[in-house]
C-alpha positions as a Python dict, from the first residue, in 0.01 Angstrom:
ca = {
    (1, 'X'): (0, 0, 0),
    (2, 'X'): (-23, -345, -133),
    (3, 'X'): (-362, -361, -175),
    (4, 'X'): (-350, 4, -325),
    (5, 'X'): (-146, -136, -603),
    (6, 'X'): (-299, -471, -663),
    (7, 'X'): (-557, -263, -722),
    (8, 'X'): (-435, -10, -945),
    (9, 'X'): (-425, 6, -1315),
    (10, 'X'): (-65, -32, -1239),
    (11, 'X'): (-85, -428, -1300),
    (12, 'X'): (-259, -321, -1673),
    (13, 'X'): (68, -144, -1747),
    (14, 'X'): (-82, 195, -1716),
    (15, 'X'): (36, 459, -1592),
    (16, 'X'): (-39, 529, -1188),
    (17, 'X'): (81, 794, -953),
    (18, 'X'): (110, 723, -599),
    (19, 'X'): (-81, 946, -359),
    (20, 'X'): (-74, 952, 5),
    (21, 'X'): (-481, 1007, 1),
    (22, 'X'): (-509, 752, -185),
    (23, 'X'): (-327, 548, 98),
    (24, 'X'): (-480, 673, 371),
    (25, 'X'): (-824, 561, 212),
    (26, 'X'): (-750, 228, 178),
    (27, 'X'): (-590, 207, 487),
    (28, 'X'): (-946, 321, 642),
    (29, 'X'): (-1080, 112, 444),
    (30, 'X'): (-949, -151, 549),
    (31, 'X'): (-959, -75, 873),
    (32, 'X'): (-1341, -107, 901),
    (33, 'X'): (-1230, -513, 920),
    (34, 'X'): (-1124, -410, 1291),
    (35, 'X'): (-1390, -187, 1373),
    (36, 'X'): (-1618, -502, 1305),
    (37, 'X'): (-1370, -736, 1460),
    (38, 'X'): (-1395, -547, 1787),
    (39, 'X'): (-1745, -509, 1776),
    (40, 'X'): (-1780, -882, 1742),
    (41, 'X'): (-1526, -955, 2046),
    (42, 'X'): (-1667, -709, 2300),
    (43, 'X'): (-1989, -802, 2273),
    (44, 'X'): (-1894, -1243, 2258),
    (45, 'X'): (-1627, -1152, 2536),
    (46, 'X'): (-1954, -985, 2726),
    (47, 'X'): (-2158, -1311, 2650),
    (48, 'X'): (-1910, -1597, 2714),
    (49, 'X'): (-1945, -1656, 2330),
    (50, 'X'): (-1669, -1878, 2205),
    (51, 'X'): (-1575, -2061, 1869),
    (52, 'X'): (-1586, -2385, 1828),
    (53, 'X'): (-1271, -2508, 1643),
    (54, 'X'): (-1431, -2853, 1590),
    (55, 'X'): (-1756, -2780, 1394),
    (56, 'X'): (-1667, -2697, 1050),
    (57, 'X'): (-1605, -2416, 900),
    (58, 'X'): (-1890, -2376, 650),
    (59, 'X'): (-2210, -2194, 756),
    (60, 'X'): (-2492, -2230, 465),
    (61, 'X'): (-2777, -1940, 377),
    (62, 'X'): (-3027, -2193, 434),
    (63, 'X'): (-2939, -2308, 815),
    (64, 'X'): (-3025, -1923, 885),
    (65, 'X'): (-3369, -1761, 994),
    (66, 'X'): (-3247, -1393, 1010),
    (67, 'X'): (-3259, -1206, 696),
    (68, 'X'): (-2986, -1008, 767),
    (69, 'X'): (-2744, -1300, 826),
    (70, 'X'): (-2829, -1477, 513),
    (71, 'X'): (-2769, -1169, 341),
    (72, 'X'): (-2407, -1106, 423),
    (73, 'X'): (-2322, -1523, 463),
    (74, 'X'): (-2431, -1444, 64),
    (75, 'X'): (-2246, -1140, 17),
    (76, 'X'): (-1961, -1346, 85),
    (77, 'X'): (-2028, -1686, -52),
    (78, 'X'): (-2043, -1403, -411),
    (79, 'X'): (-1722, -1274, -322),
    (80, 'X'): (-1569, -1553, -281),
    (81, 'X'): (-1689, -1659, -630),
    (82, 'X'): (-1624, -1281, -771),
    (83, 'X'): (-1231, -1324, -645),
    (84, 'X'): (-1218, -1620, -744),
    (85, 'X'): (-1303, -1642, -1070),
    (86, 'X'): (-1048, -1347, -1127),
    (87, 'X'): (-770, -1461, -996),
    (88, 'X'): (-815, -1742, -1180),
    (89, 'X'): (-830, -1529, -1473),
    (90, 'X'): (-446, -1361, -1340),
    (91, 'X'): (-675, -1045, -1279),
    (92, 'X'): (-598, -955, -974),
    (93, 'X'): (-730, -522, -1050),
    (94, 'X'): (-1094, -710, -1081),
    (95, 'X'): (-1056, -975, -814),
    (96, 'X'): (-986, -669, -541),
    (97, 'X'): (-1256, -466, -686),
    (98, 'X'): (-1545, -615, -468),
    (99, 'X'): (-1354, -645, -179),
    (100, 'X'): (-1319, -300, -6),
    (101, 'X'): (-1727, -253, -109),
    (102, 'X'): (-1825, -582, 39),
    (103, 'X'): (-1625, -469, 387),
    (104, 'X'): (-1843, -119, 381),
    (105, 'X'): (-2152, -361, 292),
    (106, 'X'): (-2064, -600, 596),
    (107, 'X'): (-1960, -276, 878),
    (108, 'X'): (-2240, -37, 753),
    (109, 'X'): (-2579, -256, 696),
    (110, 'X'): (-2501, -584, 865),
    (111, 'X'): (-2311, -478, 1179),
    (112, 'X'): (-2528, -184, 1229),
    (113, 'X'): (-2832, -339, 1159),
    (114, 'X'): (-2747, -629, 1396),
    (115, 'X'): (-2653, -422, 1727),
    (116, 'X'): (-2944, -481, 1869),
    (117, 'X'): (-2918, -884, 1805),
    (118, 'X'): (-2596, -880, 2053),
    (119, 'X'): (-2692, -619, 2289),
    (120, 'X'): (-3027, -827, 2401),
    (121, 'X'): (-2970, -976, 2752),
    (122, 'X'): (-3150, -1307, 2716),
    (123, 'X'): (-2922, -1584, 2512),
    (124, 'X'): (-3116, -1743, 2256),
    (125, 'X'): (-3065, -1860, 1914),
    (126, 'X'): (-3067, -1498, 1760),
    (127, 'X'): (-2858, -1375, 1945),
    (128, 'X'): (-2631, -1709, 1868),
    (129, 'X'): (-2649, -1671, 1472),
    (130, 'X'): (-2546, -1365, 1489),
    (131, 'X'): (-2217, -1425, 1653),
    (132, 'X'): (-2174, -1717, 1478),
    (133, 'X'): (-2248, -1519, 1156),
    (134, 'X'): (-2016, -1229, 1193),
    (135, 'X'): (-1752, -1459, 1303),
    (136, 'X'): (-1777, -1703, 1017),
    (137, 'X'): (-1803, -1370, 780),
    (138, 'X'): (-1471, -1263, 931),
    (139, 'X'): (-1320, -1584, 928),
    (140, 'X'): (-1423, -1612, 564),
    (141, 'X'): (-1317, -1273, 467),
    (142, 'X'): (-967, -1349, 633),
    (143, 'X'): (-928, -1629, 370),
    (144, 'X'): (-1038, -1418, 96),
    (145, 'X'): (-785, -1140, 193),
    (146, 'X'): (-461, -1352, 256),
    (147, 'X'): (-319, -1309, -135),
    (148, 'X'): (-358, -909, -113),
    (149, 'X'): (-314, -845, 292),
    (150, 'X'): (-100, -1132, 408),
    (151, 'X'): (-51, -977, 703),
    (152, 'X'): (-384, -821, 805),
    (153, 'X'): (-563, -1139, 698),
    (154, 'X'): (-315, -1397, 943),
    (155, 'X'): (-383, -1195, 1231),
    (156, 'X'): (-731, -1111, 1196),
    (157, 'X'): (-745, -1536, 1164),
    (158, 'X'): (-531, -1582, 1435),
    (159, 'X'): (-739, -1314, 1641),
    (160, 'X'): (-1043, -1535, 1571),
    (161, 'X'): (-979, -1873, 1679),
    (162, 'X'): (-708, -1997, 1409),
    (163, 'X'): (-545, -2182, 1641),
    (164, 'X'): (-193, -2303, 1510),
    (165, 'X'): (-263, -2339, 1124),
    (166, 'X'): (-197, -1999, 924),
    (167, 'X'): (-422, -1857, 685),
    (168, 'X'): (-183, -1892, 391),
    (169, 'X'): (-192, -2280, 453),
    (170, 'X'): (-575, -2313, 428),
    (171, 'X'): (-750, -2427, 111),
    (172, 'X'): (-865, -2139, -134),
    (173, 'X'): (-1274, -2105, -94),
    (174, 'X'): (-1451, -2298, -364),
    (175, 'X'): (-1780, -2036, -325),
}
């Protein structure tokens, strides 16, 4: 509901009328963050895969080989920038905007395209950058989210290695 009216022309002054549908698809929406998020844990839980709280938390295009991961670490580097800039402009309709597509972008084409990265049975680096890629994506995203789904984005950090620190207490992204 909160996102639903962040995102509504509601914060323009318009005039908006609540709908349940329009609920109910955000809420699925949305909820393509846990579909991913499960994903990602099965198949690390499967693997042994664990964070490492001690590296940073950065993960640059560049360090990549796999198309598809420096795809989405750049589909969310630019929304980063994209909500960014607009809340810096008090715009908070545009700064949610990119968000639910770039959550459809990161379930449908990355996570899909990538199942066969985590089911192989040998553990090599592939198989590595992609967990470490859809786990820094998530991390990420739970950053970007914290101003419009406080609560969705602290446990989805939490859930992901967060440790003691909340999400609200972590610097804004810069990118």
């Amino acid at each position: 509901l909160r996102f639903l009216l962040l995102s509504s022309p509601l914060l323009s002054g318009e005039d908006f009328a609540l709908q349940d549908k329009e609920v109910g698809d955000v809420a699925r929406k949305l909820s393509m963050i846990w579909n991913m998020y499960d994903f990602f844990t099965m198949y690390a839980e499967v693997d042994n895969w664990e964070f490492d709280p001690s590296k940073p938390f950065t993960l640059n295009p560049d360090d990549l080989t796999n198309p598809l991961d420096i795809w989405v670490v750049s589909r969310v580097h630019q929304l980063a920038k994209e909500v960014n800039e607009a809340t810096d402009n008090y715009d908070l309709q545009s700064a949610t905007k990119p968000i639910l597509p770039f959550i459809d972008d990161a379930s449908n084409w990355y996570v899909r395209r990538s199942r066969r990265r985590f089911w192989k049975s040998e553990d090599d680096s592939d198989k590595g950058d992609a967990y470490r890629t859809l786990h820094y994506v998530l991390l990420k995203l739970s950053v970007i989210l914290a101003p419009f789904t406080p609560f969705l984005a602290e446990e989805l950090y939490q859930k992901l290695g967060g440790g003691n620190e909340s999400v609200h207490l972590l610097d804004w992204p810069e990118n």
